[in-house]
C-alpha positions, 0 to 999 in steps of 0.5 A: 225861373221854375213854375214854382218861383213863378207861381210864389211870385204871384202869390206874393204879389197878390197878398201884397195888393190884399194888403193895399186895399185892406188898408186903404179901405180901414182909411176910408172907414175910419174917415166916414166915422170921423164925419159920422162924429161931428156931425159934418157930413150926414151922408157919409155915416156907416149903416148896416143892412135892415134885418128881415 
């Protein structure tokens, strides 16, 4: 195997687990919003950063 095929090996594996944790990270999100929503759970609402 080429360094090439190699280093595309690890290019590809290292979007793949982009991927994963993009997608489990918009799951979690979307989840607080959901308890956000109703009301079920005050301590999980998404809050933004204070402006100076």
């Amino acid at each position: 195997m080429s360094d090439y095929e190699t280093l595309q090996k690890l290019a590809y594996g290292l979007i793949a687990i982009m991927f994963v944790f993009y997608f489990v990270e918009s799951l979690v999100i979307y989840k607080q919003e959901l308890a956000g929503d109703n009301g079920s759970d005050g301590n999980m609402t998404l809050t933004t950063a204070p402006t100076v």
